[in-house]
C-alpha positions in Angstrom: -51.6 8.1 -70.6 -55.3 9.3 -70.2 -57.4 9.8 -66.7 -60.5 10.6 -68.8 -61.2 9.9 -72.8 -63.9 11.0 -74.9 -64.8 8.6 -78.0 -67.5 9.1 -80.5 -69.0 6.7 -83.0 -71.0 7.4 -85.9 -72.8 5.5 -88.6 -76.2 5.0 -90.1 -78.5 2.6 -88.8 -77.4 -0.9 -89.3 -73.7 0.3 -88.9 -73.4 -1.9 -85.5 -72.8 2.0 -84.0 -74.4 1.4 -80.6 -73.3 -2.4 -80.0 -69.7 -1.0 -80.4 -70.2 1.5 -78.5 -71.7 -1.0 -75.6 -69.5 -3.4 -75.7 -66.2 -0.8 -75.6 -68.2 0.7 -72.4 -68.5 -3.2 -71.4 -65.3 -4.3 -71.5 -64.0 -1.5 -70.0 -66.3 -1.4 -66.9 -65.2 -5.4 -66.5 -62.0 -3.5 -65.7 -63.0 -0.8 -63.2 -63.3 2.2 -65.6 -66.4 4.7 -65.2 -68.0 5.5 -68.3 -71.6 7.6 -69.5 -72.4 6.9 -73.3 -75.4 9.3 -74.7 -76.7 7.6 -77.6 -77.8 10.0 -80.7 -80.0 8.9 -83.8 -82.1 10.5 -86.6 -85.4 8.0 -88.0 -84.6 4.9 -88.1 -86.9 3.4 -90.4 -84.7 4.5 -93.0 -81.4 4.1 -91.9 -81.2 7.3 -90.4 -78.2 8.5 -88.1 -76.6 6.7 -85.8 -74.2 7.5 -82.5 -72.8 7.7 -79.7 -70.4 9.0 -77.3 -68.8 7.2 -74.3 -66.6 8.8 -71.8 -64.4 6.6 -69.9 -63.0 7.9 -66.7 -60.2 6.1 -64.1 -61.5 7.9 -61.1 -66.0 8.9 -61.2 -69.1 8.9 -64.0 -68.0 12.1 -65.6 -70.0 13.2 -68.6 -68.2 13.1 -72.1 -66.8 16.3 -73.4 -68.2 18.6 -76.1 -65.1 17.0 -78.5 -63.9 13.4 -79.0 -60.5 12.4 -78.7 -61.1 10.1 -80.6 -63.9 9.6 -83.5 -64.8 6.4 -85.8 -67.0 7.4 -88.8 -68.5 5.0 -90.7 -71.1 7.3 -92.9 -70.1 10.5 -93.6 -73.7 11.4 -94.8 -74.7 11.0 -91.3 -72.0 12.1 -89.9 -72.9 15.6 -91.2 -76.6 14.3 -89.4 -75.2 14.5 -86.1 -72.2 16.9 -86.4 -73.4 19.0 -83.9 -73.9 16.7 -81.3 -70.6 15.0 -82.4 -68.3 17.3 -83.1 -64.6 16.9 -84.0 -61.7 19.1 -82.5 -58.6 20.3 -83.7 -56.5 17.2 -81.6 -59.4 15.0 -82.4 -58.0 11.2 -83.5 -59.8 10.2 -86.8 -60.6 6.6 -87.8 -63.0 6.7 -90.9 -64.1 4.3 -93.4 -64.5 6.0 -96.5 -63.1 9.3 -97.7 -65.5 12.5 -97.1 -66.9 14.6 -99.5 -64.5 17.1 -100.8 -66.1 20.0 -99.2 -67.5 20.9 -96.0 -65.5 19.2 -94.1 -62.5 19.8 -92.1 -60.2 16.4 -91.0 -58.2 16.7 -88.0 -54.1 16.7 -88.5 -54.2 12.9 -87.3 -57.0 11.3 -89.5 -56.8 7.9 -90.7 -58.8 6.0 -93.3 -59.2 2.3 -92.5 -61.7 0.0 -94.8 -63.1 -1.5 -91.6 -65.8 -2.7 -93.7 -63.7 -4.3 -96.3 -62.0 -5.7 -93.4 -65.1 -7.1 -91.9 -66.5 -8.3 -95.4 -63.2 -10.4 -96.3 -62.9 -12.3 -93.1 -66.8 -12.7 -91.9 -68.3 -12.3 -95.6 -70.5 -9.4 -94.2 -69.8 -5.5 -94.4 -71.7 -5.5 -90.4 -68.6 -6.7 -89.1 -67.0 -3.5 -89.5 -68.0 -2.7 -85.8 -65.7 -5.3 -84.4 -62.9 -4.6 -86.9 -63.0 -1.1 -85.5 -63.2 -2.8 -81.5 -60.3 -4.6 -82.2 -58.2 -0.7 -83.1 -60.0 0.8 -79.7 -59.0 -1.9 -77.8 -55.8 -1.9 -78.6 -55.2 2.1 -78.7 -56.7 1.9 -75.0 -54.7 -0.3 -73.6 -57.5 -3.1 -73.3 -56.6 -6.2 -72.4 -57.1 -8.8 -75.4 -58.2 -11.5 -73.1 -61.8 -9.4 -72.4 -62.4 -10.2 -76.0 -62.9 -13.8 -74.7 -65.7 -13.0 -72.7 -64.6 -12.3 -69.4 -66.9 -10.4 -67.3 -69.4 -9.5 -69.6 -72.7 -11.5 -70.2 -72.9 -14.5 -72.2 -74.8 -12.9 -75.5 -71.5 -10.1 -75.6 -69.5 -13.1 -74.7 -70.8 -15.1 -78.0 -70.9 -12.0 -80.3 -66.8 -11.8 -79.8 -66.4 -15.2 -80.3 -68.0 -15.0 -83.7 -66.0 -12.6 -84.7 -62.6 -13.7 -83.8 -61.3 -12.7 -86.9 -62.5 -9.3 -87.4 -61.3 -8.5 -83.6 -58.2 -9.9 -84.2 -57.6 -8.2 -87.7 -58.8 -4.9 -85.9 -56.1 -5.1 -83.4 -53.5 -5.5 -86.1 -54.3 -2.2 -87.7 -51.9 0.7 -88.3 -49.0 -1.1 -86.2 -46.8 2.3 -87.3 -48.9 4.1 -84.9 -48.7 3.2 -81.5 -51.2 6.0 -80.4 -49.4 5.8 -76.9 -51.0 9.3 -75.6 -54.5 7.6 -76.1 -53.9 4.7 -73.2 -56.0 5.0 -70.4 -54.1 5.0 -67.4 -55.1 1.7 -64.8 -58.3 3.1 -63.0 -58.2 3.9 -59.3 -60.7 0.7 -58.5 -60.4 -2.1 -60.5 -63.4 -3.9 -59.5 -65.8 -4.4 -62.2 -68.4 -1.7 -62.3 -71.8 -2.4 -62.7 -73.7 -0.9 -66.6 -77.1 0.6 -66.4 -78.6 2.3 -68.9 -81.4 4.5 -68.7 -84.4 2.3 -70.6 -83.0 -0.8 -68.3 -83.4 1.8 -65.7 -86.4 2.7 -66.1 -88.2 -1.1 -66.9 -86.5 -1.8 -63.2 -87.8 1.2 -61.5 -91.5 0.4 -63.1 -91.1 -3.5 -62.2 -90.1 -2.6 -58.7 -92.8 0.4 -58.4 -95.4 -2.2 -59.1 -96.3 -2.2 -62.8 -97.6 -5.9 -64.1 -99.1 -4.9 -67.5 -97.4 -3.6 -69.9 -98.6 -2.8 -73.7 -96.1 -0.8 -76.6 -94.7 -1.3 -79.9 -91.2 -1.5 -81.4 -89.5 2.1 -81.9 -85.9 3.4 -81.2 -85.0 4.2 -78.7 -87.7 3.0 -76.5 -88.0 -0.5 -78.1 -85.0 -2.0 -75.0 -88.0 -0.5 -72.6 -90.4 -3.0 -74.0 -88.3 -6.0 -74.6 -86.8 -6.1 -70.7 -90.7 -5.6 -69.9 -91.6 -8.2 -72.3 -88.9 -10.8 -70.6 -89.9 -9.9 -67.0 -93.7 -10.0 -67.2 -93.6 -13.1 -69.5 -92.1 -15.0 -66.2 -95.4 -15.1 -65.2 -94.8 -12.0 -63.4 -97.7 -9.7 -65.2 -99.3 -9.1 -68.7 -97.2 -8.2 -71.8 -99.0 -7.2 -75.1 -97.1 -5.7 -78.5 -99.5 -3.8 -79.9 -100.0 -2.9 -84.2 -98.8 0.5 -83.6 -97.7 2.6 -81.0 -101.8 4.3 -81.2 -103.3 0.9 -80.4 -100.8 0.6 -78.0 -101.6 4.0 -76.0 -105.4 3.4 -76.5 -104.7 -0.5 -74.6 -102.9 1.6 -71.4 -105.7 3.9 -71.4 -108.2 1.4 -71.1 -109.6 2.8 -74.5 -112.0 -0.2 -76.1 
């Protein structure tokens, strides 16, 4: 069993890359585990590249390490995107959806292709639901209890999103019962009160809500846009002024004062 894992995710935009990613990092935190998950992407507005990379930890926050233990790719093509920021190791664990281009890259000895979005197509009638067929597996490799799948301690809007997908959960978890993956668990942590999950643009609408800020003008972009929306629901509660600009130049010109 593991004191520390590394997991990287990896997708193009649309690929559900980051709500996995949050909800593995919530589920475990309901059980005491530490985590810090970076969060990589290339332009969105294309489906660009898509990732991230959570380190879970039994005992303090510790950063994740340069390699995953374990990877899920979901795009190859953007895999290639962020391969520097994401790289795999020799001992790496590889869950992938589709098989890679025949050259240029290198699969570790224990690489597995899973059709998670096959999976998530047959049983939800939509390829998007890869991201909870591929929960399910991680759950299960780590040890997870199943029961956090039903919503306990996490927020009601992660609570409803597993719900709806029942299915592709349970269909993950079922995956590649020959391999038992037992030197992937996470050992129990040290403290198994829940710990609390802050990320840095929640962060930062707090701080400027707390510092004083009542106005507040921007426009939709990854990956500020969380920034804006937790403005948008705390200044609408009659707390302060909230205005989504046209563009992110109209929306600098507004904070400025600019006519």
């Amino acid at each position: 069993m593991k004191n520390r894992l590394t997991i990287a995710i990896i997708g193009a935009g649309g690929d559900g890359v980051v709500v996995l990613g949050s909800l593995l990092q919530r589920l475990a935190a309901s059980q005491g585990y530490f985590s810090q998950m970076p969060r990589y992407y290339g332009p969105q507005i294309r489906g660009g590249a898509s990732g991230v990379k959570l380190s879970l930890d039994t005992t303090r926050a510790s950063v994740p390490a340069d390699t995953a233990d374990i990877m899920v790719c979901f795009n190859w093509e953007k895999y290639v995107e962020l391969e520097r920021e994401l790289p795999l190791g020799r001992d790496s664990v590889l869950f992938y959806d589709s098989a890679p281009p025949e050259d240029g890259i290198v699969l570790p000895a224990n690489s597995f292709q899973v059709a998670f979005s096959e999976i998530g197509k047959e049983l939800t009638g939509k390829t998007a639901a890869k991201n909870m067929v591929a929960l399910g597996l991680l759950e299960r490799i780590l040890a997870l209890p199943e029961s956090l799948s039903k919503g306990a301690g996490i927020e009601d809007e992660a609570s409803a999103l597993l719900e709806r997908n029942g299915p592709a959960l349970n269909a993950g978890r079922r995956l590649l019962p020959e391999s038992p993956f037992s030197e992937l668990r996470l050992s129990p942590p040290q403290d198994p009160s829940p710990k609390v999950v802050l990320d840095g643009n929640s962060a930062v609408a707090q701080g400027a809500i707390r510092a004083g800020c009542r106005a507040f003008f921007g426009y939709p972009i990854t990956p500020a846009s969380e920034i804006m929306e937790e403005m948008q629901e705390r200044l609408s509660q009659g707390n302060g002024v909230f205005l989504q600009a046209e563009d992110e130049i109209a929306a600098i010109g507004m904070a400025l004062g600019l006519p």
